[in-house]
N, C-alpha and C positions, 0 to 999 in steps of 0.2 A: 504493500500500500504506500509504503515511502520511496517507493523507488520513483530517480531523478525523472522529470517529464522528457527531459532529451534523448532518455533510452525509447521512448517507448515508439512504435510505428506510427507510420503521420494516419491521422484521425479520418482524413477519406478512404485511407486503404482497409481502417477495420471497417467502417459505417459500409462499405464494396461487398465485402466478405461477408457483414450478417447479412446485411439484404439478400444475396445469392444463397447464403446458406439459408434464409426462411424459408424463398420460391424454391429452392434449388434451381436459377434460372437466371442466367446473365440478363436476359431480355427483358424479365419481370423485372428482376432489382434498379433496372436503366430506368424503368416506366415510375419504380418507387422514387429514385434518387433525380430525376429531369437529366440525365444525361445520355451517352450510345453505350451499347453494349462489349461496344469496342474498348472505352473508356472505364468501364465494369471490370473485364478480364483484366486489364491492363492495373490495375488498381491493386487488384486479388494478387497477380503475379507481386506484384511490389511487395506486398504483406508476405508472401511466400519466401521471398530472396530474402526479406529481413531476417525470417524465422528459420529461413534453412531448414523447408520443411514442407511436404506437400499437403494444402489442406482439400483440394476438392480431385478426384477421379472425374476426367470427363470420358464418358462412353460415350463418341457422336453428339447429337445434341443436348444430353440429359448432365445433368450433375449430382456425381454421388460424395459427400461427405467423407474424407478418408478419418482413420481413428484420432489423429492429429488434431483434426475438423473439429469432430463429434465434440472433443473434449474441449477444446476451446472455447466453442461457440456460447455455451450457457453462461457462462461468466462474464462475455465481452457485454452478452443480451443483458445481463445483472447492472452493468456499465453503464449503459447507456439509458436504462431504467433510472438508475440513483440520477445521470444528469439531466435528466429529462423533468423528475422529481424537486432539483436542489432550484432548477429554473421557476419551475410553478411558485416554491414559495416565494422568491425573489420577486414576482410579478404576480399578482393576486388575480384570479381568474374574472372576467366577465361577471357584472353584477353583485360581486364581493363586498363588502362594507359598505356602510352609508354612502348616500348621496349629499355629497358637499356643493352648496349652491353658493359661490361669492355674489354679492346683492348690496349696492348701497343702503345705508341704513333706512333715508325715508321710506325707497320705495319698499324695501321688505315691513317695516313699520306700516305702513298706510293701504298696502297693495298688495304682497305676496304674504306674508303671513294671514288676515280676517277670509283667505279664501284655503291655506295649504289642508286643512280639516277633508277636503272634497277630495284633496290629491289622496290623505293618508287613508280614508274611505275606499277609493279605488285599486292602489296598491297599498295596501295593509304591510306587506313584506319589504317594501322600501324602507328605510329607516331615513332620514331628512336632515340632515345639518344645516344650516343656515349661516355665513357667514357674512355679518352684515361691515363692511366696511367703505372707509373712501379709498383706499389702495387699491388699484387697478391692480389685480393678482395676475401672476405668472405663472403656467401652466409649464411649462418647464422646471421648475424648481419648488410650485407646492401643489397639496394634495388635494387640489380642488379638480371637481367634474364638470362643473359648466358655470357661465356665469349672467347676469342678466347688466348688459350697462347698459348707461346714460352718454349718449354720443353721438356722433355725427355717421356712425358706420364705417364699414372697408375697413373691416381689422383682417390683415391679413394671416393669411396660414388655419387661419378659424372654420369652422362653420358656422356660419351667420345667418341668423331668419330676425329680420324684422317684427319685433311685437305691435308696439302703439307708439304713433303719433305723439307729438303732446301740443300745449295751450298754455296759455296763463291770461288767467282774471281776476277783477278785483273780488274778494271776497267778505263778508263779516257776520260777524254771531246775531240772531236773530234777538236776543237781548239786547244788545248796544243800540242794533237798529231800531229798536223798537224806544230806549230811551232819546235817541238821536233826532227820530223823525225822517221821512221817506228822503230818501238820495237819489235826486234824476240827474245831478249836472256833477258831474267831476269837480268841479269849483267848491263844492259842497263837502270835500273830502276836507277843507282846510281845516272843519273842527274837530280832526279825528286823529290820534296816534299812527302814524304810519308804522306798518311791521317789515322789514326788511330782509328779504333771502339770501344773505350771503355766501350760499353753498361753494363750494369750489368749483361750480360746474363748466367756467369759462366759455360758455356760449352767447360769444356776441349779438346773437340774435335775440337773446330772452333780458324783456328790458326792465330795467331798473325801477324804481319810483321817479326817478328823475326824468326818464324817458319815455315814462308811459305819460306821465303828465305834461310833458312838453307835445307830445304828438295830439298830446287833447285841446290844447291851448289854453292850459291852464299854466297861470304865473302867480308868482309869490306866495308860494307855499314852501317852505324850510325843508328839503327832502334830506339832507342830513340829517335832521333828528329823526326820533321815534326809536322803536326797539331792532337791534338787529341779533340774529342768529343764524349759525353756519349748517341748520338742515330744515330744506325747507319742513319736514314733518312736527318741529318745533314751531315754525311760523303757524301752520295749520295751528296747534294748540293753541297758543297764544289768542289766535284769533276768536277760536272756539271759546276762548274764556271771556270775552269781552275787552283784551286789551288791545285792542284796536283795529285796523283795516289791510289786509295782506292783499300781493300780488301772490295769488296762488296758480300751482302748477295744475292744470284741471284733471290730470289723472290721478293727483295724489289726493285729491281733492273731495276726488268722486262719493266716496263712500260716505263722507261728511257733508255733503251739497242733498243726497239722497235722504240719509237720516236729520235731515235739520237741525244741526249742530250747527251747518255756514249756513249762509244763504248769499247767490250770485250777485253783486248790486246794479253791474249793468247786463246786457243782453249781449254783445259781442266778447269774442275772448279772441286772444292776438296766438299766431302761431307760431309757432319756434324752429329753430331748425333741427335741433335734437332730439331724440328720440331713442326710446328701450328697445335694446336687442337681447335676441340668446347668443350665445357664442358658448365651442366647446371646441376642442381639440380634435382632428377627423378621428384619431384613435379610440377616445374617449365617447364622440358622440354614438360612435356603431355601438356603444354600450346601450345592455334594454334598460335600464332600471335610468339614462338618460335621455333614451328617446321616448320612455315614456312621461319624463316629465314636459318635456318638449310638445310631445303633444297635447298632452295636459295644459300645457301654457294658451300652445293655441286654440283648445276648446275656451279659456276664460276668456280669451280677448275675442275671438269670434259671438260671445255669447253676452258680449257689455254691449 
């Protein structure tokens, strides 16, 4: 078992030898290994000059195992069992351990969590990790299986499917509004706390308070002040409490515009250019326990 690896015959010439010695069959072992059977013999003979020693009798086409052979061959089969074994553990089979989903905080906060109950309903045998961060994970270096971002698209090397769209509108607590009095003009924002999203999201397209208000032709309202926080699902609460008026994202939104926690104040919401994707690694997505959540994914967004 300690013997040096440099003694030992090079690794196509035994892999030649069992395969022939299964079929007893140059031809068959060619068709098992993707090579000719020219290439077969030729292998075998290699392993034979090593050992100084005949392992197969050929009668015409047929091959018979000589006592050399016989003895040989179950132990090499032992061989290639243990490395065929030592590899599985190394790499963990298809559908093995939970399902690690990387997911920005909001949108798992706001949007993939109050629905995952339907996913764990349908596969019960999935087990679900959840990891919600702003890091952009690397599928290279951690043990994550798919991930849901917030982006412009064309990540490449991924496989990418488009989820949802997004929006943003003014929003606020049906309490506040109700103490405030109806809001038809933007103008009308000026006696109200401004709540600010400063996620990291870097999308020029999705506008500010200062730039939503300037596009309204609304002036002299202080868009510096007011409360700010770095996810938008904190803005959401804030809002929902009555501390004042957010530009919300309307898909993070949704479940709170439905249950009347928010309520919309205007009727137009502004588009953005970012947008939730899946993305998973091509090795990883051919996984089922991730293509089923993929699918999954798309039954919730085809059914909003």
């Amino acid at each position: 078992m300690n013997a040096p690896l440099g003694r030992l015959p090079p690794l196509n010439a035994i892999r030649a030898f069992a395969a022939s010695a299964r079929h007893l069959s140059f031809s068959k072992a060619a068709t098992e290994l993707f090579v000719t059977p020219a290439a077969v013999s030729q292998q075998v003979k290699l392993l034979e000059d090593h050992l100084g020693t005949r392992l197969f009798r050929r009668t015409g086409k047929a091959l018979v195992l000589t006592n050399a052979g016989q003895a040989v061959l179950p132990g090499l089969l032992e061989g290639f069992a243990a490395i065929a074994g030592a590899l599985a553990r190394l790499k963990p089979g298809e559908g093995a351990g939970p399902l690690t989903v990387s997911v920005a905080p909001s949108f798992a906060a706001k949007w993939l969590i109050p629905r995952l109950e339907s996913f764990q309903n349908l596969h019960p045998e999935i087990d679900v990790r959840v990891s919600a961060s702003m890091h952009l994970v690397d599928f290279e270096t951690e043990e994550v299986d798919c991930a849901i971002r917030y982006g412009i698209g064309g990540y490449p090397d991924l496989v990418v499917e488009k989820l949802l769209s997004e929006s943003v509108t003014p929003v606020i607590s049906p309490d506040l509004l109700s103490r405030h009095g109806p809001i038809v003009e933007p103008a009308q924002l000026a006696g109200l706390t401004l709540l600010h999203d400063d996620s990291p999201d870097q999308d020029p397209s999705c506008p500010t308070w200062a730039m939503w208000l300037k596009a309204a032709g609304v002036e002299g309202i202080d868009t510096a002040r007011g409360l700010h926080f770095n996810q938008a699902s904190l803005v959401l609460e804030a809002a929902a409490a009555g501390r004042g008026v957010a530009l919300a994202k309307s898909r993070l939104a949704a479940e709170d515009l439905s249950t009347g926690r928010l309520v919309q104040i205007f009727d137009a919401s502004q588009p953005v250019d970012f947008a939730y994707y899946f993305v998973a690694p091509p090795a990883r997505a051919a996984h089922a326990k991730v293509n089923a959540f993929k699918v999954w994914l798309r039954q919730q967004v085809d059914g909003q």
